[in-house]
TORPATI-619161 format. One record per residue (C-alpha): residue in one letter; x, y, z. Coordinates in nm, 3 decimals. Example, Ala and Ser with C-alpha at 12.3 -4.5 7.8 and 13.67 -1.06 7.14 Angstrom:
[pt A,[1.230,-0.450,0.780]]
[pt S,[1.367,-0.106,0.714]]
This chain:
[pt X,[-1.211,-3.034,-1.153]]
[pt X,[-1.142,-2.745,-1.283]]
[pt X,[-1.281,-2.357,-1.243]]
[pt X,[-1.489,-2.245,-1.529]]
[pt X,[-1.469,-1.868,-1.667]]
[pt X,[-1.748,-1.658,-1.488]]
[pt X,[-1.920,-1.432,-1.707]]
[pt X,[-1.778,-1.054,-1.677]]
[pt X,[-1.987,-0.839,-1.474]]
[pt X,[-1.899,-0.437,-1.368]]
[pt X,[-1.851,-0.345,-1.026]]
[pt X,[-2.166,-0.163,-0.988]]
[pt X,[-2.341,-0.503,-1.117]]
[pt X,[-2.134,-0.700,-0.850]]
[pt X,[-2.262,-0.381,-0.546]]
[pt X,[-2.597,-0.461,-0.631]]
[pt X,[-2.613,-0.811,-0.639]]
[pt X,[-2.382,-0.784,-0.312]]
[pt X,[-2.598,-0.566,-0.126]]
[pt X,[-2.942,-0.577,-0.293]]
[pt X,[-2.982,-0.930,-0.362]]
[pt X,[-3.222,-1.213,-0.255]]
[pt X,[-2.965,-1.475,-0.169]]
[pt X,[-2.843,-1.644,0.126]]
[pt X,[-2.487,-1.507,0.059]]
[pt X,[-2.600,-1.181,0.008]]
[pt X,[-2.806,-1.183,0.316]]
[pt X,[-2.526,-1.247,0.502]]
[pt X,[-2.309,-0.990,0.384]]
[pt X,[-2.627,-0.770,0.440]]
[pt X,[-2.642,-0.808,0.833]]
[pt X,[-2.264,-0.782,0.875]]
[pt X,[-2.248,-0.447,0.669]]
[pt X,[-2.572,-0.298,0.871]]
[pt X,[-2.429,-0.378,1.183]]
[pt X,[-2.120,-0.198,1.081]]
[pt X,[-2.297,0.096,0.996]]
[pt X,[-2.506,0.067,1.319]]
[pt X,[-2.176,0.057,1.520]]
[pt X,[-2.003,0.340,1.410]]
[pt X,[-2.326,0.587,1.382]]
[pt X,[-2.387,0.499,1.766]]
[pt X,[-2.025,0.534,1.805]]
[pt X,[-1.940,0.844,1.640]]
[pt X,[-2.264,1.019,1.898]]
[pt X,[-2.148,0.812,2.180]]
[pt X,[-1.798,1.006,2.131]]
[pt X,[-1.985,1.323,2.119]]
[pt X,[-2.182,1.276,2.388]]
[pt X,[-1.961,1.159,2.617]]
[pt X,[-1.658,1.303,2.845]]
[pt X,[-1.483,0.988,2.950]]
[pt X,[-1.188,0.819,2.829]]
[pt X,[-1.255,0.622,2.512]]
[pt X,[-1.364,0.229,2.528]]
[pt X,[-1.168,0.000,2.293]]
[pt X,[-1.481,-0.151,2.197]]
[pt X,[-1.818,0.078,2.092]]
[pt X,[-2.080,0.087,2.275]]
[pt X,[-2.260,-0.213,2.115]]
[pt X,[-1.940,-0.418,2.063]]
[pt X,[-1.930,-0.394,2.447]]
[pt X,[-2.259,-0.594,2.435]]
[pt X,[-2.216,-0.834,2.105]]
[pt X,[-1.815,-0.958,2.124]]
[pt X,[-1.700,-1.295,2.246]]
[pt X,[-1.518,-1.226,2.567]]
[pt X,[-1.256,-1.491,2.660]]
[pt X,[-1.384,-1.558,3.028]]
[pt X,[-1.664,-1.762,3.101]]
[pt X,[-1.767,-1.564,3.407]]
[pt X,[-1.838,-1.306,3.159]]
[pt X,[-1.973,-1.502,2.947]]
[pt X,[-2.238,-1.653,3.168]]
[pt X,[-2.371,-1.315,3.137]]
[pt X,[-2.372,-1.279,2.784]]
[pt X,[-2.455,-1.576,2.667]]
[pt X,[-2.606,-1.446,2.311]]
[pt X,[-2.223,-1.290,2.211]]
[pt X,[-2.142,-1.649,2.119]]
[pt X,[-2.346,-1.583,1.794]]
[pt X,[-2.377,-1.185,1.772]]
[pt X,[-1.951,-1.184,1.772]]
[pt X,[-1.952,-1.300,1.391]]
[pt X,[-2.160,-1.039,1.287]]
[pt X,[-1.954,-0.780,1.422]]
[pt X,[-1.650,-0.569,1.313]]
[pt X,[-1.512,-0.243,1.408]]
[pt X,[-1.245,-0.177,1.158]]
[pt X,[-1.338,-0.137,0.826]]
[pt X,[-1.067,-0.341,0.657]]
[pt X,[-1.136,-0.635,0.892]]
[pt X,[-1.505,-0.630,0.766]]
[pt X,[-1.372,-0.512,0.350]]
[pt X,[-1.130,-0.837,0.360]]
[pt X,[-1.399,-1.072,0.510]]
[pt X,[-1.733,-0.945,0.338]]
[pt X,[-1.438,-0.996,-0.017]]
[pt X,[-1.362,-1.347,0.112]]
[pt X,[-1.694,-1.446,0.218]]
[pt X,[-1.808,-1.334,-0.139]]
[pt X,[-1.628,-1.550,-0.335]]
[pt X,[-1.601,-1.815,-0.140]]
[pt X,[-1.996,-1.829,-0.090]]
[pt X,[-2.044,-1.817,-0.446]]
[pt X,[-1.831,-2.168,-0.477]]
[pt X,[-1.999,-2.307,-0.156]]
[pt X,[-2.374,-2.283,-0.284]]
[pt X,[-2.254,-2.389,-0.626]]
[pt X,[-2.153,-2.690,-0.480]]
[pt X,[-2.356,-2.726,-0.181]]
[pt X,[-2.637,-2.496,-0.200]]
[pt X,[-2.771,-2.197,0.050]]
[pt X,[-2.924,-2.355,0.324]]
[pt X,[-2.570,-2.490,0.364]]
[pt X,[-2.410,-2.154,0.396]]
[pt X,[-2.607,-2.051,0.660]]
[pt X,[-2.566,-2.345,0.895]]
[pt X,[-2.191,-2.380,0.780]]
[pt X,[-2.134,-2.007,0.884]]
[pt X,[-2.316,-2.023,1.226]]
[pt X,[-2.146,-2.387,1.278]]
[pt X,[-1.830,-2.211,1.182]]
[pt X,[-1.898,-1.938,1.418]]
[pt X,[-1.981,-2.124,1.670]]
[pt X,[-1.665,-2.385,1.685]]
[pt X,[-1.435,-2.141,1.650]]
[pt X,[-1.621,-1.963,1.921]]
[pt X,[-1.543,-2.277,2.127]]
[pt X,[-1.166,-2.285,1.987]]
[pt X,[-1.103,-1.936,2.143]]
[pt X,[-1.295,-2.003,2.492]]
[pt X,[-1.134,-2.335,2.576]]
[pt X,[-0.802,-2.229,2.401]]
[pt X,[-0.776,-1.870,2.640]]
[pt X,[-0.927,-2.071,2.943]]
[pt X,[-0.656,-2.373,2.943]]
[pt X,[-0.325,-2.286,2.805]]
[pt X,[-0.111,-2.060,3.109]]
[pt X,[-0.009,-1.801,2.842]]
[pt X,[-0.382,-1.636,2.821]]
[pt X,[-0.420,-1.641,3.193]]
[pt X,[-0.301,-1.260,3.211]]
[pt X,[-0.531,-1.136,2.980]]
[pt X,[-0.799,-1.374,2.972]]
[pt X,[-1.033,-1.126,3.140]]
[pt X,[-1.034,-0.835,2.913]]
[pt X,[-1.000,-1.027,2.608]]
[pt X,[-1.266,-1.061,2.336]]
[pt X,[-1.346,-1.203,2.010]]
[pt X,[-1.497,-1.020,1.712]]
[pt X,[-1.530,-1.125,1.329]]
[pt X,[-1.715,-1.342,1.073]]
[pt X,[-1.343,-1.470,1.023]]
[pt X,[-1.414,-1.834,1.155]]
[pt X,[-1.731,-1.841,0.944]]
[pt X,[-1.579,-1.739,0.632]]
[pt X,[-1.271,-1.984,0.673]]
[pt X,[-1.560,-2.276,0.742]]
[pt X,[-1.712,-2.176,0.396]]
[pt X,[-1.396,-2.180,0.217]]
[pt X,[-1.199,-2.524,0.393]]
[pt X,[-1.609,-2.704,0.348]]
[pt X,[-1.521,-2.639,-0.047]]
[pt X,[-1.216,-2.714,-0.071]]
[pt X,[-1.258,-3.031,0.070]]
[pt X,[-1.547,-3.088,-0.131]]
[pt X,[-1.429,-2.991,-0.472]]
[pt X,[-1.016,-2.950,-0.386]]
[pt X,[-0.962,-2.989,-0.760]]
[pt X,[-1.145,-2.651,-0.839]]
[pt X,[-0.879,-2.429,-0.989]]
[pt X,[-0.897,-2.043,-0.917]]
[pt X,[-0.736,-1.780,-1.080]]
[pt X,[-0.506,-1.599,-0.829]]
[pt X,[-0.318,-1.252,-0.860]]
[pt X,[0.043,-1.323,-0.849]]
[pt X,[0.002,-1.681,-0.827]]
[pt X,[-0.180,-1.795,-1.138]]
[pt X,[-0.413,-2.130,-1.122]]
[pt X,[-0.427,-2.259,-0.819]]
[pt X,[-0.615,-2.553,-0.702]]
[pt X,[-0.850,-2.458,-0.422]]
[pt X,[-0.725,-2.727,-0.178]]
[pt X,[-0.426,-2.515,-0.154]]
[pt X,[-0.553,-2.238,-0.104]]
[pt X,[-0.724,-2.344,0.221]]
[pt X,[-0.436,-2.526,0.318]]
[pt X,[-0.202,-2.169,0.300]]
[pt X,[-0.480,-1.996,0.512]]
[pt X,[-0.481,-2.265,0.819]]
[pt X,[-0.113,-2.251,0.740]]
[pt X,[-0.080,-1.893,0.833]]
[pt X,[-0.343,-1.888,1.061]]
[pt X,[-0.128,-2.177,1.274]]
[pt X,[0.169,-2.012,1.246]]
[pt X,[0.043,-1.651,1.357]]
[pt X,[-0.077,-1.721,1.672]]
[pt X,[0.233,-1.648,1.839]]
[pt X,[0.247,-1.347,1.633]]
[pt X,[0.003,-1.141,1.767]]
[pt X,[-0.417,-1.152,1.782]]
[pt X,[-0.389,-1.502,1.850]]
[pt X,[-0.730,-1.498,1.966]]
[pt X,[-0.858,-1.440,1.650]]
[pt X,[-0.612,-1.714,1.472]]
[pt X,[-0.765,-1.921,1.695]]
[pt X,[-1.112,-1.907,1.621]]
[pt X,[-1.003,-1.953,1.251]]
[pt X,[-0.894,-2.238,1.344]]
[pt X,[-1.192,-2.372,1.515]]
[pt X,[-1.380,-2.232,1.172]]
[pt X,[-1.174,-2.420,0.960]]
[pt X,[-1.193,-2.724,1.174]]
[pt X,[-1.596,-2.730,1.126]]
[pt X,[-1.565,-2.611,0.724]]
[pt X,[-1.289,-2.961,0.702]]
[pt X,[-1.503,-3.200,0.933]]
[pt X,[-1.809,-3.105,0.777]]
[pt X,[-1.750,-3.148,0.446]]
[pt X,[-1.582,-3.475,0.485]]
[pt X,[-1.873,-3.614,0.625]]
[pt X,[-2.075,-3.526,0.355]]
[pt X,[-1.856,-3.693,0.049]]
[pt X,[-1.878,-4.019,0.269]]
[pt X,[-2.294,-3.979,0.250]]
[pt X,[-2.376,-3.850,0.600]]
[pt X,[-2.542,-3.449,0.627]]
[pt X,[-2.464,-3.353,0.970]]
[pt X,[-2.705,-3.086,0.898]]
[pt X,[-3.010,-3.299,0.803]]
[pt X,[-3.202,-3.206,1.108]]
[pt X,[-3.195,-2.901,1.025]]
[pt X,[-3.420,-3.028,0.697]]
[pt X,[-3.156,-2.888,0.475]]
[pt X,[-3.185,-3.090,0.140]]
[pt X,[-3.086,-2.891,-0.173]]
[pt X,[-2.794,-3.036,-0.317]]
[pt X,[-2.845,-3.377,-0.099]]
[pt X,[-2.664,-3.715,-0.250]]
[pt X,[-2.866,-3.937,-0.293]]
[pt X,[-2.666,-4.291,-0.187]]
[pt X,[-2.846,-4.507,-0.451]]
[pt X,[-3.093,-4.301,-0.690]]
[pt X,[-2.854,-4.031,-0.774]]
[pt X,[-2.555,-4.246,-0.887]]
[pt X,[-2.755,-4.558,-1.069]]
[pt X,[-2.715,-4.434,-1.402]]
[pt X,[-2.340,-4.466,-1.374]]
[pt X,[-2.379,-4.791,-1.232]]
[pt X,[-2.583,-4.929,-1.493]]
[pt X,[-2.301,-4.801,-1.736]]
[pt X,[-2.053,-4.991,-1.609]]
[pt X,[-2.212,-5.353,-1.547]]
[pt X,[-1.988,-5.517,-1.712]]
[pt X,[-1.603,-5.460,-1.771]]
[pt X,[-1.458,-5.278,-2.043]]
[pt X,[-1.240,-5.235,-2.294]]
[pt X,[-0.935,-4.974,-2.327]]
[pt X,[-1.105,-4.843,-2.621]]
[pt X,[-1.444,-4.854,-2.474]]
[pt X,[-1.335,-4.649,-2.199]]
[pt X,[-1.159,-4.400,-2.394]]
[pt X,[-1.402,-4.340,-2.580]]
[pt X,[-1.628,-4.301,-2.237]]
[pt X,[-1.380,-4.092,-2.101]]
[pt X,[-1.392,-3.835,-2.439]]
[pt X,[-1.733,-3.831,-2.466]]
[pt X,[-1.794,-3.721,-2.110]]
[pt X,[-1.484,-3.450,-2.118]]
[pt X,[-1.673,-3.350,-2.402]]
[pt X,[-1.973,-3.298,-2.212]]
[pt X,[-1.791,-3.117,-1.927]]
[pt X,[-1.687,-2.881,-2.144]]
[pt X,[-2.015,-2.812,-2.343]]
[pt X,[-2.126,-2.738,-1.963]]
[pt X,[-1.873,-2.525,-1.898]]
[pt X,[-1.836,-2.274,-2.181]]
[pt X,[-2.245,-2.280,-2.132]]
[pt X,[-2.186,-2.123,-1.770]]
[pt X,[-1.886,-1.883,-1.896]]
[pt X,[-2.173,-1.713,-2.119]]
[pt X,[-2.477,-1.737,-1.981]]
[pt X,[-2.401,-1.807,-1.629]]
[pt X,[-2.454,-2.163,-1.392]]
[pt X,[-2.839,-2.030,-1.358]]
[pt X,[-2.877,-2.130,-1.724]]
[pt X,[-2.794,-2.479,-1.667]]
[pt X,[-3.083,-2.751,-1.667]]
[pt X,[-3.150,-2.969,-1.417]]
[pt X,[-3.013,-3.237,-1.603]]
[pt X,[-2.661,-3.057,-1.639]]
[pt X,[-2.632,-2.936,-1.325]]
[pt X,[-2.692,-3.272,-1.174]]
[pt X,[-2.415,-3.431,-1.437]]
[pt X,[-2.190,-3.132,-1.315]]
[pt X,[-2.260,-3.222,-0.925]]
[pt X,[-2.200,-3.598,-0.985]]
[pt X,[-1.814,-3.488,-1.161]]
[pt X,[-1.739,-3.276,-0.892]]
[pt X,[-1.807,-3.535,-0.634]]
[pt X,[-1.603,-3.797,-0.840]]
[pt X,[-1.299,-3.578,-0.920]]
């Protein structure tokens, strides 16, 4: 399937939806922002105030990162969640709040917001468990296993991004550089590099991306074969429906048909695709009714 043409919006447009809006997405780029402002305000007084040598976390990093053993661990028990809301470098949080952005705005496209959420936190979580079993079991991390610690919505962004690319891998996106790519791809470079950096350097981190991308891939894939792992949760915007949602196309195709009848099929529906699309380029996907945004789901799913 391919991208459609977003409407163009100015950057302070973009800020305010980013960090004024109602959504999901920008909820979550809300709490990671505010806790980076949180961290370096206490920071910057706890330098001021203070004599001894500097920490290499903050103060409250000391309290919300991931640390690699599970003695420590036992003890903080909450960083397990409170370690993808934090960042201390502010091009670790620019390049994930940027990634998180526009791959959110495919993901609830697709899959809706109650989806993002869980995806993130499931995201978080596994990679969570990547990096903790990964740092406690192989003999390299044994050294450094005890002052080690995790930090970054990384593995919750990658989830979000691998979950729609393996949902709608035929989306193209418009890369600098590279031109259209299909998003498939595009997931499949960032586990690439993320695989092949761990010897690199920070493989901690790579790690946990891993673990991110793991949920994003195993997740999705369970929901194009019909089953929601999240439907406990009650989560069910954007929820196929096995029998009711596809009987329509069912009843179209009762009986074989010909060449020309299914050319003809085939033009008319392209037809309607793009009617749809050039719709969204002007006006935006919110403009859509219910009608076309359920045809658009269904194509998605099929291609």
């Amino acid at each position: 399937m391919n991208g459609y043409r977003q409407p163009q919006r100015n950057s302070g447009e973009m800020l305010k939806q980013l960090f004024l809006g109602n959504s999901m997405l920008s909820r979550l780029i809300q709490i990671n922002t505010v806790v980076f402002i949180i961290v370096k305000i206490v920071s910057l007084f706890a330098f001021l105030s203070s004599a001894d040598p500097v920490h290499p976390l903050s103060v409250i990093g000391q309290y919300m990162a991931l640390p690699a053993s599970f003695h420590v661990l036992a003890s903080k028990p909450w960083t397990i969640i409170t370690y993808m809301f934090l960042h201390e470098g502010f091009f670790h949080i620019l390049f994930n709040i940027v990634m998180l952005y526009f791959g959110g705005i495919l993901f609830t496209e697709y899959l809706g917001e109650k989806r993002l959420l869980w995806t993130y936190l499931a995201g978080g979580i596994v990679g969570a468990l990547f990096y903790l079993f990964s740092f406690n079991i192989f003999p390299v991390f044994a050294q450094v296993k005890s002052v080690s610690v995790a930090l970054g919505a990384s593995a919750s962004v990658l989830a979000i991004i691998v979950a729609t690319a393996i949902y709608v891998p035929d989306y193209t996106v418009h890369l600098m550089l590279f031109g259209r790519v299909k998003l498939k791809y595009v997931a499949i470079a960032f586990v690439a590099i993320d695989l092949l950096s761990i010897p690199a350097g920070n493989p901690g981190g790579h790690i946990a991306h891993l673990g991110g991308a793991f949920w994003g891939f195993i997740y999705a894939l369970s929901l194009k074969n019909g089953t929601d792992l999240y439907r406990f949760l009650n989560v069910s915007a954007y929820t196929p429906k096995a029998k009711s949602t596809f009987s329509y196309e069912k009843q179209e195709y009762k009986r074989p048909v010909s060449d020309d009848e299914y050319n003809e099929q085939k033009i008319k529906k392209q037809k309607k695709i793009d009617e749809i699309l050039d719709k969204i380029s002007k006006s935006g996907y919110s403009s859509l009714t219910k009608e076309e945004k359920e045809f658009l789901f269904k194509t998605s799913k099929k291609n």
